[in-house]
C-alpha positions as CSV (number, residue, x, y, z in Angstrom):
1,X,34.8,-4.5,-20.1
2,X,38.5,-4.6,-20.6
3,X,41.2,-4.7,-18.9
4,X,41.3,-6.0,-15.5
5,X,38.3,-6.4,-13.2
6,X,36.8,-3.0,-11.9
7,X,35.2,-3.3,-8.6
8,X,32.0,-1.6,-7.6
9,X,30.6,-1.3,-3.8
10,X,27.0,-1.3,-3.0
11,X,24.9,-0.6,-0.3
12,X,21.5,-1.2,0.7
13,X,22.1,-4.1,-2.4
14,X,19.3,-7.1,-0.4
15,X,16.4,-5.9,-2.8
16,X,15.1,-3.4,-5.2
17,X,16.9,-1.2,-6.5
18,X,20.5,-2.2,-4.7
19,X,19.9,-5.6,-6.2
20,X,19.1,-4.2,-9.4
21,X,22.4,-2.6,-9.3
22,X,24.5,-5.5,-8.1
23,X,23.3,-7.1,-11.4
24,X,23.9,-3.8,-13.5
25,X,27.7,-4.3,-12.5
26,X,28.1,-7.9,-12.8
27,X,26.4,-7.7,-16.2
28,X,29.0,-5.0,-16.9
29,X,31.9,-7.1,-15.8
30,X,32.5,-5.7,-12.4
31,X,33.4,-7.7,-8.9
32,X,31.4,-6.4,-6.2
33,X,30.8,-6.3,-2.6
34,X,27.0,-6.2,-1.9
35,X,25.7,-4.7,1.8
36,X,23.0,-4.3,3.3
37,X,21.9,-5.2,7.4
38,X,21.2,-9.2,6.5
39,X,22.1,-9.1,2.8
40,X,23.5,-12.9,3.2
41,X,19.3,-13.7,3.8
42,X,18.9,-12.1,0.5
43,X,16.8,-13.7,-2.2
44,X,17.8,-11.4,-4.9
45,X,21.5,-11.2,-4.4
46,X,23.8,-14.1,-3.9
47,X,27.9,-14.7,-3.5
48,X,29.7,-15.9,-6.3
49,X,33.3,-15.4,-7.8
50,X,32.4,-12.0,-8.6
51,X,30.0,-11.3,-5.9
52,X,31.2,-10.7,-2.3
53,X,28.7,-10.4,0.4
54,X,29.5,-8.3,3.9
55,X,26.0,-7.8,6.7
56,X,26.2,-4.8,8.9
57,X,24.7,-2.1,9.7
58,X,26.3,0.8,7.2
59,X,25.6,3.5,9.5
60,X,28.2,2.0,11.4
61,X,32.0,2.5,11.0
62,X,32.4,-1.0,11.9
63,X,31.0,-2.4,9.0
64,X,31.5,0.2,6.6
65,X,35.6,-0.4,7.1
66,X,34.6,-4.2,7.0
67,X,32.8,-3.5,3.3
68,X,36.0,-1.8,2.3
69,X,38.3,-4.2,3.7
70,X,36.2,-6.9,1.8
71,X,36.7,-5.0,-1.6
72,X,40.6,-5.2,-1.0
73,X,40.9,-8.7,0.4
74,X,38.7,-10.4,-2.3
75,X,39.2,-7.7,-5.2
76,X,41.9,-6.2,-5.0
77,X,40.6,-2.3,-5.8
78,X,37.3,0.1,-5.1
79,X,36.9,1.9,-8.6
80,X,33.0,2.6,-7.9
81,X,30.9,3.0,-5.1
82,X,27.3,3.5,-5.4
83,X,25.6,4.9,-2.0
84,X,21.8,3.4,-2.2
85,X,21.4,2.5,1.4
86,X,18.5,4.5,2.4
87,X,15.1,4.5,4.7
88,X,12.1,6.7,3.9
89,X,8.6,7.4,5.6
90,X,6.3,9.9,5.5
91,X,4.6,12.0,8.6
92,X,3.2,15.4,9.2
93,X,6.2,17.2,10.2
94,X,5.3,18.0,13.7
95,X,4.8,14.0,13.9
96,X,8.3,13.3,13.7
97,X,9.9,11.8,16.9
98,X,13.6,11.9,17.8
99,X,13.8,8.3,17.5
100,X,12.8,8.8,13.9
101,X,15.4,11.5,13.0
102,X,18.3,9.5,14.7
103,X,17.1,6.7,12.3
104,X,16.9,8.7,9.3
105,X,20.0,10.0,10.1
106,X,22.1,6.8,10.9
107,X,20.9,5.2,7.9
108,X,21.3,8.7,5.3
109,X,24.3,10.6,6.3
110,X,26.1,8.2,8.2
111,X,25.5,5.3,5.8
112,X,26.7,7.5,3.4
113,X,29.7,9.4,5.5
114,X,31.6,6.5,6.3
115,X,31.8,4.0,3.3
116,X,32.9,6.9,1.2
117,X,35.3,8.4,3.4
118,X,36.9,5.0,3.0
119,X,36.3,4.6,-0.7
120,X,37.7,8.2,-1.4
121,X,40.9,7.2,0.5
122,X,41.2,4.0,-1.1
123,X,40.8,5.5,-4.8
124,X,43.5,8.1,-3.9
125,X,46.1,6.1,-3.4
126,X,45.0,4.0,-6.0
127,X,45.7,6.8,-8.0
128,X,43.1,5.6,-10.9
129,X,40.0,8.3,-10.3
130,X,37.0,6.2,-9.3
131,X,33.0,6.8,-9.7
132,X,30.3,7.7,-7.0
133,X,27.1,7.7,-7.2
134,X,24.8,8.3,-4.2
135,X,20.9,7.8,-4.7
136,X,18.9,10.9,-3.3
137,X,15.4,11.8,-4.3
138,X,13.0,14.1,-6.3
139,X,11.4,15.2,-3.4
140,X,14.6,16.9,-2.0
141,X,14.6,20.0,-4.2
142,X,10.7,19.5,-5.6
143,X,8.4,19.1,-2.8
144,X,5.0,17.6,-3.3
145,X,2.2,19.0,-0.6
146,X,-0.1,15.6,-0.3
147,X,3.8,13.8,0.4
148,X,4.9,14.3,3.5
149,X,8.4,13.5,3.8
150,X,10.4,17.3,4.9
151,X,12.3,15.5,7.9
152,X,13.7,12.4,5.1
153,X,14.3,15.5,3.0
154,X,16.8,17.0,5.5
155,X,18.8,14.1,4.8
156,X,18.5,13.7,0.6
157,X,19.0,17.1,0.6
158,X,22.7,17.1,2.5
159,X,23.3,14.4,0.3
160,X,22.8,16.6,-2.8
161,X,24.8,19.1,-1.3
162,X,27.8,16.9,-0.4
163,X,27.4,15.2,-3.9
164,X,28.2,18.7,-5.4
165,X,31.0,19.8,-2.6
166,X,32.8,16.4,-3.3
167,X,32.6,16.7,-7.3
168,X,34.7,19.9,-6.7
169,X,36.8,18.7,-4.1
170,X,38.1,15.9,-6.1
171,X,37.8,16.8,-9.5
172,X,41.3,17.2,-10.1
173,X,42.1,13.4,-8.9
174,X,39.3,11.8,-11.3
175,X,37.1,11.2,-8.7
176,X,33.6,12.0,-10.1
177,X,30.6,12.6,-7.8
178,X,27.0,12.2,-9.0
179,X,23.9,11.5,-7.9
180,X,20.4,9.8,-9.0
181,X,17.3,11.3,-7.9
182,X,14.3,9.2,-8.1
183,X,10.7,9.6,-8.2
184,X,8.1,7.3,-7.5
185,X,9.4,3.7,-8.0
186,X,7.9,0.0,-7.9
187,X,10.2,-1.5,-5.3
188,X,9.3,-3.6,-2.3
189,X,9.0,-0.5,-0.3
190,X,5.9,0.7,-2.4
191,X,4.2,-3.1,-2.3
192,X,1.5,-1.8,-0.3
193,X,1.1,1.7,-2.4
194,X,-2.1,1.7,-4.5
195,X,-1.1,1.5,-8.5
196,X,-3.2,5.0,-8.6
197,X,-1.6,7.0,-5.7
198,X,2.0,5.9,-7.9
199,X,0.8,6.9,-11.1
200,X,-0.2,10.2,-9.6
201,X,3.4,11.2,-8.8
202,X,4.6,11.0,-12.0
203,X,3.6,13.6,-14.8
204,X,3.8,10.6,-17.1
205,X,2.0,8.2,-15.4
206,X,4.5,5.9,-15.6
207,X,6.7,5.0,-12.3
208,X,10.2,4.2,-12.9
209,X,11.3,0.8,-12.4
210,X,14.7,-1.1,-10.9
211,X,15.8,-1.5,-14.2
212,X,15.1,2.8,-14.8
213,X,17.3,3.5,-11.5
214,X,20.2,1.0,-12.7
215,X,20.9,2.4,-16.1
216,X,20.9,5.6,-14.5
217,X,23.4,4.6,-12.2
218,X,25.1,2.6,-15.0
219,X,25.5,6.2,-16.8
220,X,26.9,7.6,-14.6
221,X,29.6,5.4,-13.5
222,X,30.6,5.1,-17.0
223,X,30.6,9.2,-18.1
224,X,34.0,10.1,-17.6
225,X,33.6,14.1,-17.9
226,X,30.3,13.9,-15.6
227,X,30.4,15.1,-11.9
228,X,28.4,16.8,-9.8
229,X,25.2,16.6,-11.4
230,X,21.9,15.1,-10.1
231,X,20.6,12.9,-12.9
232,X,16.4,13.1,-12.5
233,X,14.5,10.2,-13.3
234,X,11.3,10.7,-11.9
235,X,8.9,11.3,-15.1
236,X,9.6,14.8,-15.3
237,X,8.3,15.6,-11.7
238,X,11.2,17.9,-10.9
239,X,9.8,20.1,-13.9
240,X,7.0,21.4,-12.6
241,X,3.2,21.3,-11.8
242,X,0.9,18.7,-13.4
């Protein structure tokens, strides 16, 4: 990369596909602040000169100023911010407490409301444009009937609305907007999900991988005419019936 250092924020970065992306941007030349609830207890992510590590809770404003505060003290500027903080289980839908929906809530919109309210701010009066990505899912807008998952959709759906609102909002500043929209995945949160069941859910057979979601990611932080869209990668579920 040249020029000076870029700096990217991440959330949800303690494994998976956050710490897939941490990597993606160090590889890429980028500083970055890496969050998630104990992300210092990570085994895939650690500090180094170019690596900045902030716990908390991202659904609080708390730490979600303290991540942005981080990115200024350490770095300097926020040029990207990649939203991948994100809980998901599935339920029949009349099975869904209140508990669960505060949960999906705090985590989804609010881990997503605050850190780029910040990071918005910050890149306007840096004056540069700046990239966000937020990661959604393939469900959201392609539902699947032995999945689920319509309360977690409530909340990857807003965030595919407010992806698009945003892009528009901000266009004219150089802000883009984008988001990713998996399918099935192998990540720690699929460890106990038979190889069949995750085969299933993809027209190819193939699941993505970490690596998949990052270059995705990687794409569109780097397209400079390339807002609003959500960027599938999810085998070609969103298609259609197979």
């Amino acid at each position: 990369m040249n020029g000076p250092r870029k700096t990217a924020i991440v959330t949800g970065a303690s494994q998976g596909i956050g710490a897939g992306i941490v990597k993606g941007f160090v590889e890429r030349g980028f500083n970055v602040v890496a969050n998630s609830r104990k992300i210092t207890q990570s085994t895939e992510v650690a500090a180094s000169d170019h690596v900045a590590l902030v716990d908390g809770d991202i659904g609080e404003p708390a730490p979600a100023a303290k991540v942005v505060e981080t990115a200024l003290s350490r770095f300097q500027s926020i040029d990207a911010l990649v939203n991948n903080a994100g809980i998901f289980f599935t339920k029949a839908f009349t099975d869904y407490t209140a508990e669960d929906f505060r949960s999906l809530v705090s985590t989804n919109i609010e881990g997503f409301l605050y850190v780029t309210q910040l990071s918005i701010k910050q890149m306007l009066a840096q004056k540069t444009g700046g990239s966000i990505v937020t990661i959604t899912a393939a469900l959201a807008d392609n539902p699947i009937r032995g999945v689920t998952a319509s309360v977690p959709m409530i909340t990857k759906g807003g965030l595919e609305t407010v992806t698009r609102h945003l892009a528009m909002e901000y266009a004219k500043d150089g802000i883009r907007v984008n988001a990713v929209a998996p399918g099935a995945v192998y990540t720690p949160l699929h460890r106990e999900t038979p190889k069949g069941v995750m085969e299933g859910l993809s027209p190819m057979g193939r699941p993505s991988t970490v690596k998949d979601i990052t270059n995705a990611v990687m794409y569109l932080t780097e397209a400079a005419t390339v807002t609003g869209d959500i960027l599938y990668v999810d085998g070609g579920a969103h298609v259609g019936r197979w």
